[in-house]
VEXDREN-548262 format. One record per residue (C-alpha): y, x, z; residue in three letters. Coordinates in steps of 0.02 Angstrom, whole numbers, plus 50000, padded with zeros to 5 digits. Layout:
BEGIN
YXZAla;...
END
This chain:
BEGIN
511524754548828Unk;510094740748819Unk;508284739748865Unk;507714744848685Unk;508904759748675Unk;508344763848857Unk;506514763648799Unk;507114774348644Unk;507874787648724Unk;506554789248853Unk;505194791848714Unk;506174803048638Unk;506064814548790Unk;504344813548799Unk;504074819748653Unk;505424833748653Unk;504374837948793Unk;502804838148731Unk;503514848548579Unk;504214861548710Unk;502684863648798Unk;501424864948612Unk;502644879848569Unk;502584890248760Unk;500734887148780Unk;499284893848727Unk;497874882348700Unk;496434893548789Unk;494974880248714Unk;495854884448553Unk;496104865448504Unk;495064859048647Unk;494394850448494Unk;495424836848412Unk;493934822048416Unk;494384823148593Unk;496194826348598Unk;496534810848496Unk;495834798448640Unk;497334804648758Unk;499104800148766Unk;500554812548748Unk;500854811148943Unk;498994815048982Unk;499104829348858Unk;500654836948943Unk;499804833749115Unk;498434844449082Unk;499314858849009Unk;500404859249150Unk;498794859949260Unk;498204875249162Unk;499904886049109Unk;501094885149248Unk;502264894049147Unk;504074890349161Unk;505544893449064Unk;506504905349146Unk;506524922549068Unk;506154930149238Unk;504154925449212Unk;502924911549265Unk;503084907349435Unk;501734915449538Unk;500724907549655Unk;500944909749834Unk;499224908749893Unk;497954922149911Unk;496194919149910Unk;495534905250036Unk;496754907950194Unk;498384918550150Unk;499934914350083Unk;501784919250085Unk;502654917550222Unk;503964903550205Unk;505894912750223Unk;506844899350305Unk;508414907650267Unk;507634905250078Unk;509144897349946Unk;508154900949773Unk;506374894949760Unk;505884912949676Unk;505854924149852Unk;506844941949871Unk;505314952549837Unk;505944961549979Unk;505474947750105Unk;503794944050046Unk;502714946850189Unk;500954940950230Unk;500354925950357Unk;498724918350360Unk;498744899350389Unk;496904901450471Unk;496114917150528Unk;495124925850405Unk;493284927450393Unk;492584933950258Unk;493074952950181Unk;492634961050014Unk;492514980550034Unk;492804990449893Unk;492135010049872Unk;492275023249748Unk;490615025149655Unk;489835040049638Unk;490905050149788Unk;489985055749937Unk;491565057950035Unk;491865038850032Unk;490195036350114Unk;490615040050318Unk;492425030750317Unk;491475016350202Unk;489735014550344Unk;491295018250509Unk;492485003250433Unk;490914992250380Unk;489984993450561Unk;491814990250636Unk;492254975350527Unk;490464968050574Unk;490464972250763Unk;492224972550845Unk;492864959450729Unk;491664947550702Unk;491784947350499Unk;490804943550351Unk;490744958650257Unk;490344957250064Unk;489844972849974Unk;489244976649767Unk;487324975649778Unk;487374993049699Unk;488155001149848Unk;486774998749955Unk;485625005649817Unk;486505023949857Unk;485085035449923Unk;486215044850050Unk;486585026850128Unk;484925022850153Unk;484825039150253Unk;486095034350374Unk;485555032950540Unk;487255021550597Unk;487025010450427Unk;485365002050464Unk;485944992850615Unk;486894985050482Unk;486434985750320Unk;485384969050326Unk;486984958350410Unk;487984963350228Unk;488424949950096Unk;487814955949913Unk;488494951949766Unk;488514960749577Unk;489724958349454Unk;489754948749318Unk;488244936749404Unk;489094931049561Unk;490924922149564Unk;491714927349721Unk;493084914149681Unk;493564906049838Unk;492284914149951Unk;493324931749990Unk;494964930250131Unk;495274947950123Unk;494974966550018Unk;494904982950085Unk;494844997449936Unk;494305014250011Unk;494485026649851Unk;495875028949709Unk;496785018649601Unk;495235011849506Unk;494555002049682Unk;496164991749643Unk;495854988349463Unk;494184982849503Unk;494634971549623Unk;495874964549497Unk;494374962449366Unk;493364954249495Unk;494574939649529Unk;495274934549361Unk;496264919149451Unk;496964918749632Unk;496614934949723Unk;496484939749921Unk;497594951749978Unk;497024969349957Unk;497284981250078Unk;496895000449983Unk;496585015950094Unk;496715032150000Unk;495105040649970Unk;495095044749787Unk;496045059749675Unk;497795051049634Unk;498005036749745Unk;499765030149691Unk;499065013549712Unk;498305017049862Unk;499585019350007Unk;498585019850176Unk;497925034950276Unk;496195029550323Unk;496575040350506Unk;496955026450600Unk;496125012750510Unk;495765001550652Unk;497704998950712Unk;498334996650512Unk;496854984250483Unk;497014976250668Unk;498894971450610Unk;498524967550441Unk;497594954150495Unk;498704948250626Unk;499844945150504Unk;501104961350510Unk;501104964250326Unk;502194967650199Unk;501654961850001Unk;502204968249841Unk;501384954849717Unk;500964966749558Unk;501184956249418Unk;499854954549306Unk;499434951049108Unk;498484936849044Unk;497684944048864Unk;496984932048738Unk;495884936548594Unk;496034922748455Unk;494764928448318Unk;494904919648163Unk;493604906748123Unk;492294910047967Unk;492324895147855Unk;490854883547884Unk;490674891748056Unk;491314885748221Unk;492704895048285Unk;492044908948421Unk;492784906548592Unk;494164916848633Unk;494024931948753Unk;495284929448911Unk;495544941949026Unk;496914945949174Unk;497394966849180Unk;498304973349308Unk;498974989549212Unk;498804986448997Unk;498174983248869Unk;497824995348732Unk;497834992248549Unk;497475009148447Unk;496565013648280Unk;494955017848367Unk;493745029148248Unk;494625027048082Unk;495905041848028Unk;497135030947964Unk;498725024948054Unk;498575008948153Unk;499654997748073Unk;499984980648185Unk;501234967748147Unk;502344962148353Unk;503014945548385Unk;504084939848525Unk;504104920548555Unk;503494919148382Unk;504634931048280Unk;504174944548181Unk;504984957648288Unk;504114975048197Unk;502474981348118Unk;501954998648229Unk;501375012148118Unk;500675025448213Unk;498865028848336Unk;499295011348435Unk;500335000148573Unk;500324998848747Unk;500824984148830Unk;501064986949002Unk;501474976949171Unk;502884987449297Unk;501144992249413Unk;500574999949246Unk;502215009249180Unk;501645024449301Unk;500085025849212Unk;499495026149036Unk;501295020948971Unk;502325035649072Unk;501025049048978Unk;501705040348814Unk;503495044348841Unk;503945024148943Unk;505135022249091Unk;504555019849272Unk;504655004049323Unk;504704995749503Unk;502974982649529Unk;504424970149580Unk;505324970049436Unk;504894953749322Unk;504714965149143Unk;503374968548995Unk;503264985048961Unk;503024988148757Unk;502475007648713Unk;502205014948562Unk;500595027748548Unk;501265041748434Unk;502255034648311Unk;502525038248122Unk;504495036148175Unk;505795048348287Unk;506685031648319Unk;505185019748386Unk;505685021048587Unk;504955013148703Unk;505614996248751Unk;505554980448908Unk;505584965048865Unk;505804950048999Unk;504284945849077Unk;504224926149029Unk;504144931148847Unk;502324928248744Unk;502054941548645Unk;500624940348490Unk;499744958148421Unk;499054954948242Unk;498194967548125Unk;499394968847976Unk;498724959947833Unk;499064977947700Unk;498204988947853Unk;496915000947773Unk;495874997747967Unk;495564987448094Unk;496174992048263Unk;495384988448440Unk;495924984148608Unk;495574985548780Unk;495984980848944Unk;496184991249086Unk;495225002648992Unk;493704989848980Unk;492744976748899Unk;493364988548725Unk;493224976848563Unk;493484978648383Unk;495304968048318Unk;495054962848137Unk;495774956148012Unk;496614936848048Unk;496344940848220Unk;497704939648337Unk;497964945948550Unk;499134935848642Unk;500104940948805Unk;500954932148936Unk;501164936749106Unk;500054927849215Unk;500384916249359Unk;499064927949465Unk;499904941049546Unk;498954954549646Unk;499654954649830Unk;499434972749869Unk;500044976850081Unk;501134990550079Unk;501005002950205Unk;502805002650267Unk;503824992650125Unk;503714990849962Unk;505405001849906Unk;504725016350027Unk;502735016049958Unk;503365017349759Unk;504525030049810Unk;503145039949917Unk;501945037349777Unk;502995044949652Unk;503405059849738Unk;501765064549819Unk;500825057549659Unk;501975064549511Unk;502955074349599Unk;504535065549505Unk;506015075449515Unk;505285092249596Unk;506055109549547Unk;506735122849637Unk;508725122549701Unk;509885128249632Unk;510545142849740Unk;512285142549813Unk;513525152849753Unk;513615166649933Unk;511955171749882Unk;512305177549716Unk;512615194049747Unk;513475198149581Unk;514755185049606Unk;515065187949774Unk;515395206849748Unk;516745203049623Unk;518355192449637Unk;519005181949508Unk;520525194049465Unk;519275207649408Unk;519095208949210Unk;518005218949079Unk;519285231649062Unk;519285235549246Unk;517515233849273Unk;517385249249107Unk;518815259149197Unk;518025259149358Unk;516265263549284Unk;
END
């Protein structure tokens, strides 16, 4: 081969390349408009989608990243042949000690208050840390009544939602309530998140595996680094709305959940009708009250009410659940987690449909608009308690209580059977009688 077939063959790469990564990538800037895109090179082009979407092209999902918040990562399995880890040795190290900790209470719950003001005035004074709380917390008249809280109420960190980014500034979370703590620390960090450590204060808790008893030993080796993680995979949901002629395109709504999305039919009476794709082919139109589209974290909530499977947080999947539908054959299905699936409102639909995430930030789908899902890169590393097949199991059990009913007896304590042997009939039972 010469120089000028060399030079052929390698542009011809480049631009497969290029092609590949148009057709698995969502452009979030939706065009990052094209007076600008037209000053870069191919290369530069494919350089910074690769910065944004570190998607790959395995089936088993985007590689996650293996860093949480400022100071903790993965632990590094020297024994490690695949560069995808056994979930099952994912455990937590910190590559510097951590300083600063995000705690996370139920709202509204006076029973939160003495374990939240008892781990708060630990955290400060026996370890040293900078404690972050929601600005609202502190607004809570029964705190302000606290004796124990005012020797440190002023050495808290504020913050409020949707006004401060806590991006970067946050080593470690601590949830003390129910399974909504965790979604909201999920919502908080829509990029890399801190591991979250959730004691169970709230009604359900299957997210939330600690005892808050002995809080100072399970936090103590938490952040010594005794840990085990299970990362809970998470969806990235784009909202592409179509663009009004004469009118600049609005920007798209992206958001990470941590349990589904919802698409349903909202107020109108009539049947949500919404036109699936899978990797950009038409794979059904759902006629019915919606669609869930769940990670494995969220298969044990909204989706298992809806008839869907249970599925393990470690298990790379995307969960797809119909809401009622107008068909005994529509079951639910799982799809592999590196697929990109796009929700549409069916062009012959009598009404629009809306979504939401995590059951927020609810918003009307119309028309031309279109939801996209991938699974995200951002995993949430929630610390089991003991490991991550004994929490799931533990949760379902003392959660859902999955598989309880009474025994069966054995057959000695039947007393009907046992009174008769097997050569007895009818006919002798009558004559005997």
């Amino acid at each position: 081969m010469n120089e000028s077939d060399l030079h052929l063959a390698k542009a011809l790469v480049e631009q497969s390349q290029e092609q590949l990564l148009e057709q698995l990538h969502l452009d979030v800037n939706n065009g990052n408009q094209a007076d600008s895109s037209l000053t870069k090179t191919p290369v530069s082009r494919m350089h910074d989608k690769q910065q944004t979407f570190r998607r790959t092209r395995s089936l088993n999902a985007p590689s996650p990243i293996q860093q949480f918040g400022p100071c903790g990562r993965i632990m590094k399995n020297s024994a490690m042949v695949m560069t995808i880890q056994d979930p099952a040795s994912q455990r937590l190290t910190w590559y510097k000690p951590p300083l600063t900790v995000l705690v996370i209470k139920k709202v509204r719950d006076s029973s939160v208050l003495p374990p939240f003001v008892q781990l708060v005035t630990w955290l400060i004074e026996e370890k040293r840390m900078l404690v972050f709380v929601e600005a609202s917390v502190l607004e809570d008249p029964a705190l302000a009544r606290d004796i124990r809280f005012q020797g440190v109420r002023e050495r808290l960190q504020t913050f409020r939602d949707g006004t401060d980014d806590l991006q970067d500034r946050i080593d470690f979370i601590v949830c003390l309530g129910g399974d909504g703590t965790l979604l909201y620390a999920s919502l908080l960090f829509q990029q890399s998140v801190p591991p979250v450590m959730a004691f169970h204060l709230g009604s359900l808790g299957f997210l939330t595996p600690f005892e808050f008893d002995n809080f100072q030993e399970q936090v103590t080796n938490v952040l010594e680094g005794h840990a085990a993680l299970t990362l809970r995979s998470r969806l990235r949901c784009i909202i592409m709305r179509k663009g009004e002629e004469g009118q600049p395109a609005k920007p798209p709504t992206n958001l990470l959940v941590l349990n589904e999305v919802v698409v349903d039919r909202g107020p109108s009476p009539y049947l949500s009708n919404i036109d699936l794709f899978i990797d950009g082919k038409h794979v059904t139109s759902v006629q019915g009250d919606g669609l869930i589209v769940s990670t494995p974290t969220g298969s044990t909530a909204y989706a298992v009410a809806a008839g869907a499977s249970m599925i393990h947080p470690s298990v790379p999947a995307i969960m797809i659940t119909p809401i009622c539908p107008h068909s005994l054959s529509f079951r639910p299905i799982v799809v592999p987690a590196g697929v990109e699936l796009k929700i549409s409102v069916s062009p012959d639909s009598r009404n629009t449909s809306w979504v939401s995430f995590d059951g927020r930030n609810r918003q009307e789908l119309f028309h031309g608009d279109s939801l996209r899902v991938t699974t995200s890169i951002y995993p949430v590393p929630s610390i089991c308690a003991a490991d991550q097949i004994t929490d799931w199991f533990d949760s379902l059990a003392e959660c859902l209580h999955w598989n309880v009913r009474k025994k069966q007896k054995h057959l000695d304590e039947l007393s009907d059977l046992t009174h008769s042997s097997s050569n007895d009939t009818l006919d002798s039972l009558d004559r005997e009688s």
